[in-house]
N, C-alpha and C positions, 0 to 999 in steps of 0.2 A: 336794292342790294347794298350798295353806297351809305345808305340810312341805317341798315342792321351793323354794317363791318364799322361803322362811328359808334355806335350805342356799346358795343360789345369793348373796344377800344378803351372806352369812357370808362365802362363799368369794373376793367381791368384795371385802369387804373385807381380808381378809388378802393378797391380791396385791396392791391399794393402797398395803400397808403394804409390803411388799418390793420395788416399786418406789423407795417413797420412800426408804428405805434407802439402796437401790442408785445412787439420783441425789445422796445425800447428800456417800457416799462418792468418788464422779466428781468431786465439787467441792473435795475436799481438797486440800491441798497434798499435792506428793510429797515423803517422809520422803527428808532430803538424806541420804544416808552420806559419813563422813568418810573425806579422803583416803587411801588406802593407805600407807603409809610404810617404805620396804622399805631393813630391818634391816641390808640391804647395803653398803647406801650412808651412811657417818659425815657428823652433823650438823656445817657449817662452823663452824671453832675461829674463835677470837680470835684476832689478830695480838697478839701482845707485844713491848716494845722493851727490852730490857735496857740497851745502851750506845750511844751516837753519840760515832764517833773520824774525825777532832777534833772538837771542840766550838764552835769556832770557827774562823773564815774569810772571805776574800774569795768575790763573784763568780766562781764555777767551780770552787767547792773541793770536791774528792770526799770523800765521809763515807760510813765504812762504817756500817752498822746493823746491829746481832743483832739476836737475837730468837727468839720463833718463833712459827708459824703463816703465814709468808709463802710466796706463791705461787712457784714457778720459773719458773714465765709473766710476763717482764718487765712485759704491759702489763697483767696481773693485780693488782699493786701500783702502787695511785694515794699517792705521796708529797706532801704538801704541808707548807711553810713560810710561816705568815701567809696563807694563801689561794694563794700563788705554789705552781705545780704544778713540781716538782722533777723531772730526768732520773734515772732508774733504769736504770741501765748494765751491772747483773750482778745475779744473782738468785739465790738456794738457800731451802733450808725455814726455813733459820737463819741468813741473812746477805742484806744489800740494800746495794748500791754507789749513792749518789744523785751528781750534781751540783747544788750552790746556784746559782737563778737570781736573774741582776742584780734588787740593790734590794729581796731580798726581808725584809730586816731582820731584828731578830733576836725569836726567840721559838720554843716548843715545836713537835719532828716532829713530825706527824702522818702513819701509815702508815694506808691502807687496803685493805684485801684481803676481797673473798668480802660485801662492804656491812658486813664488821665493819671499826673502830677502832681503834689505839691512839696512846697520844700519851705524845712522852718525857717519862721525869719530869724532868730539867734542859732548859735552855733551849737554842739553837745561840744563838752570840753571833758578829753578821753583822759584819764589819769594812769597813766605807765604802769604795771608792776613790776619792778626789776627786783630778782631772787638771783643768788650766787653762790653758789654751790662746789662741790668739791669735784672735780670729775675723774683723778687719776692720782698717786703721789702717796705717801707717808711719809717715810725721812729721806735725809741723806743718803744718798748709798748709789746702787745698779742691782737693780733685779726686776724679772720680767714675771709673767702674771698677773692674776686677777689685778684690777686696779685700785685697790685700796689695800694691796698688800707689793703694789711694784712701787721698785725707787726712783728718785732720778737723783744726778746734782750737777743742780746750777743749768736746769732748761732756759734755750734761749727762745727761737724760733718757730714756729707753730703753723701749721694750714691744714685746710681738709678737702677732703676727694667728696665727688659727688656722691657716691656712697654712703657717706657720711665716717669715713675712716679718716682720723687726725694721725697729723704725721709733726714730730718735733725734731730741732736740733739739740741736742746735748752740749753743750760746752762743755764742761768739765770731763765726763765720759767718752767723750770727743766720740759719739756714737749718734743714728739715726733714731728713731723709737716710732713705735705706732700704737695706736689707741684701737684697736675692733669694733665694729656699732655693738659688739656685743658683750664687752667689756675686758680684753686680755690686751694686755701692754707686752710687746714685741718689740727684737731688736731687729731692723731693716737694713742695716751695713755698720760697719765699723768693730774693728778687736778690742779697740780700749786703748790702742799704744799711740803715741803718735807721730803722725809717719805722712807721707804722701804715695802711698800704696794703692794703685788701680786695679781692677781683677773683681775675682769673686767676691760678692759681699761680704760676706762670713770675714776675710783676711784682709779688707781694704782698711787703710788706716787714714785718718783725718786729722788737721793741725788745731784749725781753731774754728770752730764751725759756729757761723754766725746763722745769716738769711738762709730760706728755705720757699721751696712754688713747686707748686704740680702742675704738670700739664694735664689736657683732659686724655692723652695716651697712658697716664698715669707714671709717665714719667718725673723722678724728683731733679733735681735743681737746687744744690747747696752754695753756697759762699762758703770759702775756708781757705784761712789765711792770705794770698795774693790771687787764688785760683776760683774760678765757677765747675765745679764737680758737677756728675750728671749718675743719675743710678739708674737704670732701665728698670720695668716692672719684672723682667725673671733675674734679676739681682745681681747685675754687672756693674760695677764704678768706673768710671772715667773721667778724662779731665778734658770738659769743652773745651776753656779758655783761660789764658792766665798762665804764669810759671814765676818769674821770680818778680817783684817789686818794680814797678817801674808804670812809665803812661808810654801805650802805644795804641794805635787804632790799626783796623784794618780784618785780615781773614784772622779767626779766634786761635788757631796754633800761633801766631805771632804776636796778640795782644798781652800788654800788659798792665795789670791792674796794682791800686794800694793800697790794703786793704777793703777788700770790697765787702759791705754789711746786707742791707736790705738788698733783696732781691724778688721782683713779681711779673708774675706772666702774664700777655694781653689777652681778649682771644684772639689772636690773628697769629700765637706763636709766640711772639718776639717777647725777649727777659729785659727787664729794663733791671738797672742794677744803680744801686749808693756807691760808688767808689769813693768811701769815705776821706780816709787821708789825702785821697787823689783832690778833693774835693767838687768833683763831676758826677754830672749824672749820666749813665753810660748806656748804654743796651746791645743787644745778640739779634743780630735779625734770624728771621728760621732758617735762611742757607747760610749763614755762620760767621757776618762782618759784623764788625764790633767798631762803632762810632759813638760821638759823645754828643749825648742829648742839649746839656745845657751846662755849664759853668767853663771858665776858662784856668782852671787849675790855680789861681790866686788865693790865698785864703781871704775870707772878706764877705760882705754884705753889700748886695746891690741886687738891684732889681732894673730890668729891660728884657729888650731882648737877649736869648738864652746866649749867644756867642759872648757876650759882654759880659750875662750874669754870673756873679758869686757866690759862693758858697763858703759854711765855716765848718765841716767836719758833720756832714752830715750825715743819719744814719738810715733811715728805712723811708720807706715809699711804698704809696698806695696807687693802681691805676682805675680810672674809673673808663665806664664804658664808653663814653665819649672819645676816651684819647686822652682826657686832662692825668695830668702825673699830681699825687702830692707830697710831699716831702717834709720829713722831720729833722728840724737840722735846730742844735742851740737850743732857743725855749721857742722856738716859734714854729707854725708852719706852711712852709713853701707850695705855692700854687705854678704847675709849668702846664701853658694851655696845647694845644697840639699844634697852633702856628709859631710857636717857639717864645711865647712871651710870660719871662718871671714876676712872677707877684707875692707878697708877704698875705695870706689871709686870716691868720691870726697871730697874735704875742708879739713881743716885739724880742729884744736883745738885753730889756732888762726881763730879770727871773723875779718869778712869784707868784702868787696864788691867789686869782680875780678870774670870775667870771665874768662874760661879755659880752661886746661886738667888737669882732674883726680883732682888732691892732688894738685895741682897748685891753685884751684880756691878756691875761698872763699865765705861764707855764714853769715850770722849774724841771727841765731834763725829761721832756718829752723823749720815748725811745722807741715803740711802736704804732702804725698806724694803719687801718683799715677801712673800704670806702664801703655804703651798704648801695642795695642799685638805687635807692632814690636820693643818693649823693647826701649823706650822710655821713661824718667822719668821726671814726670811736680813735683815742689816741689813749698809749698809757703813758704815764706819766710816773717815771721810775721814783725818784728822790722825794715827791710826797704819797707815794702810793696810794695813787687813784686815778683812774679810767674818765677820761673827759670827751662830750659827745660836742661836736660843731654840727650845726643842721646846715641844709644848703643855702642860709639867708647870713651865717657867719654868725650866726648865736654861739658862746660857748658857756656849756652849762657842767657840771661835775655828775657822771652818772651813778659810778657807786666808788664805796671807797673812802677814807680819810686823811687827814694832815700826817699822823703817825703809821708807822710802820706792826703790821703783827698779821695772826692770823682768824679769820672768823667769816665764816658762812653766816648767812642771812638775809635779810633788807638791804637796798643799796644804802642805806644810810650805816646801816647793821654791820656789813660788811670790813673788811680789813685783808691789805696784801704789803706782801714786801717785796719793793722793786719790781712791778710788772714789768713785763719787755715784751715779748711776742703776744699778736694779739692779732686773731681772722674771723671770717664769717662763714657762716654756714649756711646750705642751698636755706633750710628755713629759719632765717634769720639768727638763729641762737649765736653769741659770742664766745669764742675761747678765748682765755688769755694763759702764756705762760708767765704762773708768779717765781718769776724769778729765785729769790732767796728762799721762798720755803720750798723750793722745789716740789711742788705741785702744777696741774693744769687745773683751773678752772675753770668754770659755764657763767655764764650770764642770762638769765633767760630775761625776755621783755615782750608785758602781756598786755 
């Protein structure tokens, strides 16, 4: 009995053990095998570029590409210049027909075929077209309507809403004015008389209206005469900040400005302002304290930091998205960073007409200035009427425009203004500038 109750023991335990086993292996992972790879089918080549003809071009210009490893399946070949996705027009193993799309500037193909790359070894070298155009204006005068039958005289100031509706200051009419994307010229506030009149638009009367900014509430923002005006979108004027001549900081009913010119909004709000004669550069924060950015009211030239630096009667200002301020003041233009440090980045203090770098080049009465987002500075340049472009490497090259004064649409070469002044951008790049003495607004297109 002894001998069965052992055997039976035994036998128990060795099934135990082959169960455990068996539950062991249940809980494994299953061994992944690797994919099949069938020998038939050749692993995707690299694309190669041997040559891009031309190498250079306008807007629309066809470029063939060698190569090889390109798809004959048109939409199989993704082309891009600078991020711009190029049209591919014709297609073989060894050859791509693209077209250059508008603005795409200049810098290396890049072919992509199959998720592979390649990219040329020289650059395409984009060639600008800039066309200038008339957009608003015929004589002297004030009157509203279509825009090649409205007046203006003597526009100063210019910017545009994201809608694409331009809004300008009048000098002379001592009036606001607006442009429609659809083409009618409107008066936005002002009677003609001049007055320091706040109230309904229609009756509000204005002294000397320089600078001009919108907010994205589509509220405006004028400079005129010692005062920052403000005009709400259902057409009330009032007076921010400012009253008679003088410098004071502090909440905006107590500030006071001397004559303040340029004026532009960040996005965060706040108006940075030219306090020209003051010779500071000032600004409005959005709940309504008014402190001075950089100069310490000396007339003069110097460069440091902003509590030190000087200023000579400067006039407009551009903000770019970082926070850098820049400034037209004299023949040059002032760089203020956002940790408060002045710098000259281009012209000096003497006047004249040289392109450049940096401090090398020369300006004769720069008066307005605008930043584009990839920090590019278009400036007009009154007293030889022509529009000069600074890239953000401190090139300054003349974009359209000449030595003499007159008027003429055309080629930037082609082209002709008198005394430009006000000058903005638009959500798609195009430039307006107001030309000054013919009293017109022009376009700038660049392709």
């Amino acid at each position: 009995m002894k001998l069965y109750l052992h055997r039976v023991y035994v036998l128990s335990i060795i099934l135990l053990f082959f169960n455990l086993s068996a539950c062991k292996k249940d809980n494994q992972d299953p061994v992944v095998q690797p994919p099949k790879v069938d020998p038939t089918v050749p692993e995707p080549v690299a694309p190669t570029i041997t040559t891009i003809t031309p190498d250079n071009g306008i807007s629309g210009t066809a470029v063939t590409i060698t190569g090889t490893g390109f798809s004959t399946v048109l939409t199989e070949n993704v082309v891009t210049l600078n991020d711009k996705k190029c049209t591919v027009t014709a297609a073989t193993s060894t050859s791509l027909t693209i077209t250059i799309p508008p603005g795409a500037g200049s810098g290396n193909i890049v072919v992509t075929t199959n998720s592979k790359s390649a990219k040329s070894a020289s650059p395409f070298r984009y060639m600008q077209t800039i066309t200038v155009t008339t957009v608003a204006g015929s004589s002297q005068g004030y009157a509203d309507g279509e825009v090649m039958n409205a007046k203006f005289w003597l526009p100063h100031s210019i910017t545009t809403a994201s809608d694409g509706t331009i809004y300008i200051t009048e000098f002379a009419n001592r009036r606001i004015r607006k442009i429609s994307p659809n083409g009618i010229v409107s008066t936005v506030a002002g009677d003609g008389l001049s007055g320091y009149t706040d109230g309904p638009a229609a009756q509000a009367q204005f002294a000397a209206l320089t600078g001009i900014a919108i907010a994205s509430d589509g509220t405006l923002y004028v400079s005129d005469n010692h005062m920052i005006r403000k005009i709400t979108p259902d057409g009330i004027v009032s007076t921010l900040a400012g009253s008679s001549q003088g410098y004071a900081d502090g909440p905006a009913a107590q500030a006071l400005f001397t004559y303040p010119t340029g004026i532009k909004i960040a996005n965060d709000g706040t108006l940075y302002i030219v306090d020209g004669n003051g010779n500071r550069i000032r600004k409005i924060s959005p709940n309504g304290i008014v402190s001075t950015v950089a100069g310490n009211g000396t007339k003069g030239y110097t460069d440091g930091p902003a509590a030190q630096a000087q200023f000579e009667i400067p006039y407009d200002i551009a903000v770019a998205s970082d926070g850098t301020l820049y400034v037209v003041e004299g023949h040059m233009i002032r760089k203020i960073t956002p940790d408060g440090i002045v710098s000259t980045l281009a012209g000096s203090r003497e006047r004249g007409i040289k392109n450049g770098v940096g401090i090398e080049a020369r300006f004769y009465d720069p008066m307005g200035i605008a930043v584009a987002s990839n920090g590019t500075l278009y400036v007009t340049e009154s007293s030889y009427h022509r529009i000069r472009e600074i890239t953000p490497d401190g090139v300054v090259t003349t974009l359209a425009g000449g030595p003499f004064d007159g008027y003429a649409d055309g080629t930037a070469t082609e082209a002709r203004f008198y005394q430009p002044k006000g000058i903005t951008i638009a959500n798609d790049s195009t430039l307006y500038v107001v030309d000054h003495a013919n009293h017109k607004i022009r376009k700038i297109t660049m392709r």
